[in-house]
C-alpha positions in Angstrom: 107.3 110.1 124.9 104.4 108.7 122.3 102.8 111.2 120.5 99.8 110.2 117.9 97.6 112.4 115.5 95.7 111.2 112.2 98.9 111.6 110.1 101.6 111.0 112.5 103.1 109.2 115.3 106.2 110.5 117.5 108.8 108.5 119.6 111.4 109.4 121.2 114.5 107.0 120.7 117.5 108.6 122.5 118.7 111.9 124.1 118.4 113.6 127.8 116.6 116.9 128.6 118.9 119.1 126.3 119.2 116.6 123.1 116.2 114.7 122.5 116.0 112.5 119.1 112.3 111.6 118.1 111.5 109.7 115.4 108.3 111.1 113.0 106.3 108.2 111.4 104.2 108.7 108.2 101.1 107.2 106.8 103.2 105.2 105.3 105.8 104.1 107.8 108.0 106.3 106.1 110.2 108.0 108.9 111.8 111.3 109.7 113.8 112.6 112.4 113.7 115.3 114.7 117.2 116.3 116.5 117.6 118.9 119.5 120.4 120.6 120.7 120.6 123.8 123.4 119.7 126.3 120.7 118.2 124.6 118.1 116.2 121.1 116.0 117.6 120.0 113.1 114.4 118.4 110.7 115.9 115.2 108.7 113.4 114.7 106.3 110.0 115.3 106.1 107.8 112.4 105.0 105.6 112.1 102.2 103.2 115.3 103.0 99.9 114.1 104.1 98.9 116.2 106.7 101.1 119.6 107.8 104.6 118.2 109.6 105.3 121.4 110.8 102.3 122.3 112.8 103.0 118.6 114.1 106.6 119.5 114.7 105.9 122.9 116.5 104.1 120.4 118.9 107.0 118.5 119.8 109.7 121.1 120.0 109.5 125.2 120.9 113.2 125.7 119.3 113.3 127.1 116.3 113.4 124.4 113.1 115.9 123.8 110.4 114.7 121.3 107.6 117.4 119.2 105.8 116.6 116.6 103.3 118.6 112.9 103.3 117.2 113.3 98.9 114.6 114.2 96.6 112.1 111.2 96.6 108.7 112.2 97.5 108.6 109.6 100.5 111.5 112.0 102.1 110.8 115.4 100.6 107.1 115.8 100.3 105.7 117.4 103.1 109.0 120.0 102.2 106.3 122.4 101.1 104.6 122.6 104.2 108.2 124.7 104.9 107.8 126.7 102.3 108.9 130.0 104.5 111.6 128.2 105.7 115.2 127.4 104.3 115.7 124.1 103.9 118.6 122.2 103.4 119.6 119.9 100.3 121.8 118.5 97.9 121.9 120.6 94.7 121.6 117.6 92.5 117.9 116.8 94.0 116.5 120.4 94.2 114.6 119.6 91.0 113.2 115.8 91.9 111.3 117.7 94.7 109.3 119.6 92.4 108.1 116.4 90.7 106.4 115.0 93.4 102.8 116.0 92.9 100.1 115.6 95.2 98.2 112.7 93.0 102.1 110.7 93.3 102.2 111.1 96.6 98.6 110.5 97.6 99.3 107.2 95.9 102.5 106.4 98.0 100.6 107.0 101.5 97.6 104.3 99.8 95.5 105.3 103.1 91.5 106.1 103.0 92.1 108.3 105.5 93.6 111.1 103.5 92.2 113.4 100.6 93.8 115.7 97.9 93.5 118.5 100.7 95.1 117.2 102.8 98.3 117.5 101.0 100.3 120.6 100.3 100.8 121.6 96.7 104.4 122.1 95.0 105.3 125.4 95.9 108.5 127.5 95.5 110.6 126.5 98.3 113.7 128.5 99.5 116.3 125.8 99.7 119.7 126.0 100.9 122.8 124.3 98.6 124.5 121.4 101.5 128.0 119.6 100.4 129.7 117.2 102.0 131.2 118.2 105.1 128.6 121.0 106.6 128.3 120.9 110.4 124.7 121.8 111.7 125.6 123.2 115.1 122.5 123.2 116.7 124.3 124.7 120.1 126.0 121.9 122.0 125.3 119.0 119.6 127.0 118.8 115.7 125.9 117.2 112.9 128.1 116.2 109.9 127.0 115.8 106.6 128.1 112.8 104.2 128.0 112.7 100.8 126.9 109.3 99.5 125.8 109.3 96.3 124.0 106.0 94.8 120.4 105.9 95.4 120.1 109.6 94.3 123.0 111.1 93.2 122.9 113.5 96.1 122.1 111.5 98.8 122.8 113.0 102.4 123.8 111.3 105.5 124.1 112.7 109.2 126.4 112.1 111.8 125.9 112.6 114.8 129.2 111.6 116.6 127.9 112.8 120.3 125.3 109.8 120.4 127.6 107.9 117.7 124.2 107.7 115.1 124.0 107.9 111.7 120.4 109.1 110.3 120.8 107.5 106.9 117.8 107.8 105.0 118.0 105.1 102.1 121.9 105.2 101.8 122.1 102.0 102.5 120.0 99.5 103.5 118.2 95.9 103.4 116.5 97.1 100.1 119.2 99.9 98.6 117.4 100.8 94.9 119.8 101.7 92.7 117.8 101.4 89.6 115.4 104.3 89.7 115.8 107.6 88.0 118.1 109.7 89.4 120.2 106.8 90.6 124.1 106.3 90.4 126.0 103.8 89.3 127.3 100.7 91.1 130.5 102.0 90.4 130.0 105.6 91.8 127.9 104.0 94.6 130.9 102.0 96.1 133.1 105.4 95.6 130.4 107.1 97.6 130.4 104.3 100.6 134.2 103.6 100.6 133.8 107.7 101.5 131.3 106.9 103.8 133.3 104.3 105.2 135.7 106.7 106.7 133.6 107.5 109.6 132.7 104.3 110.5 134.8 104.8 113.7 133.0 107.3 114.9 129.2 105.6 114.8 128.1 102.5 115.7 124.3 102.5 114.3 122.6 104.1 111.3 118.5 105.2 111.7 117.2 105.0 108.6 114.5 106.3 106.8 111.6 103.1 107.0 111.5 100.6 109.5 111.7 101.3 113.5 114.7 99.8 114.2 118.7 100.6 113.4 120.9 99.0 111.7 124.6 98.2 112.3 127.3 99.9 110.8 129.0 96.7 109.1 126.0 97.0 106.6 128.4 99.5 104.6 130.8 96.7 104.2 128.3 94.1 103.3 127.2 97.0 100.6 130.8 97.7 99.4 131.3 94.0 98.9 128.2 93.8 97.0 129.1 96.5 94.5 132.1 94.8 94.0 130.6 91.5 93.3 127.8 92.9 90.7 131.1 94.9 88.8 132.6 91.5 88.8 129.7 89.6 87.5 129.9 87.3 90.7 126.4 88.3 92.7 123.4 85.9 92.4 121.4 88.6 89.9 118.0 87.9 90.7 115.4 89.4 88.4 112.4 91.0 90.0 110.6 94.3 89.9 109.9 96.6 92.4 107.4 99.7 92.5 106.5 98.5 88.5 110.2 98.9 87.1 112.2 95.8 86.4 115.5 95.4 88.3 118.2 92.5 89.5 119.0 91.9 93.5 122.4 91.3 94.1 121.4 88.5 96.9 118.9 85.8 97.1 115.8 86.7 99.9 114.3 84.1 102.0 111.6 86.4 102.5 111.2 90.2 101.7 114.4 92.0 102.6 116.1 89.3 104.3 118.9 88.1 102.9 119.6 83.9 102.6 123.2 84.0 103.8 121.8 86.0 107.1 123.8 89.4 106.0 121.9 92.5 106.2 122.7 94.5 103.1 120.8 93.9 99.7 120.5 96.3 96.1 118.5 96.4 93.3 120.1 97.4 90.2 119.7 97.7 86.5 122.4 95.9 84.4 122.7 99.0 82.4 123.6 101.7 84.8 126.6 99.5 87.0 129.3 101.2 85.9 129.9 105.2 85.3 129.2 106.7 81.8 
């Protein structure tokens, strides 16, 4: 299944005729994903907002929808407000970074000619839902766990889905894991947050996450554990650079963007300042 409109493109990347798991593509290549079970679809994330996910979504599934959010940044939670009569799920700690993206933030984000200030939903009271660590999304024959790892917002939300053995990981950890941005953890509360993490690693072997089409595999949280433990140590290769106009240090030398020298997957930026808890 391929499905294309103006703002969207849909693929289908695993399940049968009862589970299906499509992935949503923004403007922007930012990503979402789109889970079903017997009774249910479980929305992770919901893209940056340009143009209306749900009427998109209602296309792709006739079960009823529950939004959850991976974190607050506008690239996951912007088109929230195109849910605004529906509960969605999030993190108490990002409730309020959703209300900060404005349209004029995120029209800037999706950097497309195709899209105007209408096309965007406005920041509108939304009617979220408090998640924690450990909530199961039963969505009638297929369960979804929720991990806690904070870091790159300090209530960042993993999913597990141990029936397909799949993480949906949003920017928990990746090639490019920002730690330096408002919002942000420390190095030392991000390692607390993957050695947590960690503790399901038997029962995945691949994490979807919330840009690029392709997974990663699971050995990245080590690679990221072993990183935090070098930059609290003072013994990773501290590369100045900047990244979306803030300064910041990458724990690992790049041959090219996002591709580590050493041929390891796992990278963060960080600010000196903020590796260990205040």
């Amino acid at each position: 299944m391929n499905i294309k409109s103006k703002f969207f493109d849909a693929k289908e990347i695993t399940g049968g005729n009862s589970e299906k798991t499509i992935v949503i593509a923004g403007l922007a290549g930012e990503l979402c994903y789109l889970l079903e079970g017997r009774e249910r679809a479980l929305l992770i994330d919901t893209l940056a907002g340009a143009g209306n996910l749900k009427a998109f979504v209602r296309e792709l599934t006739d079960l009823p929808v529950t939004p959850v959010l991976t974190h607050g940044h506008m690239d996951h939670a912007g088109g929230a407000f195109d849910f605004a009569s529906t509960e969605i799920y999030i993190h108490p700690a990002d409730i309020a970074m959703v209300y900060e993206n404005k349209v004029q933030e995120r029209i800037g984000f999706v950097e497309s000619t195709r899209v105007r200030e209408d096309d965007f939903t406005p920041p509108v009271p939304l009617k979220t839902i408090p998640v924690y660590d450990g909530h199961i999304f039963d969505l009638g024959g297929r369960k979804i766990k929720t991990i806690e790892v904070p870091g790159h917002t300090r209530g960042t939300l993993v999913f597990l889905d141990k029936g397909i053995r799949t993480v949906f990981s949003g920017d928990a950890c990746n090639a490019n894991t920002l730690l330096f941005l408002p919002h942000a953890a420390s190095i030392e509360e991000y390692k607390q947050g993957l050695l947590h993490f960690k503790t399901f690693q038997s029962d995945f072997d691949i994490m979807y996450g919330g840009h690029g089409l392709f997974s990663v595999p699971k050995v990245i949280i080590d690679e990221a554990i072993e990183l935090c433990d070098d930059i609290m140590e003072g013994k990773d290769d501290h590369i100045p650079s900047e990244f979306l106009g803030r300064p910041c240090c990458y724990a690992k030398k790049t041959k090219e963007p996002f591709r580590r020298e050493d041929g390891k997957i796992a990278n963060i930026a960080y600010n000196k300042e903020t590796v260990f808890k205040k």
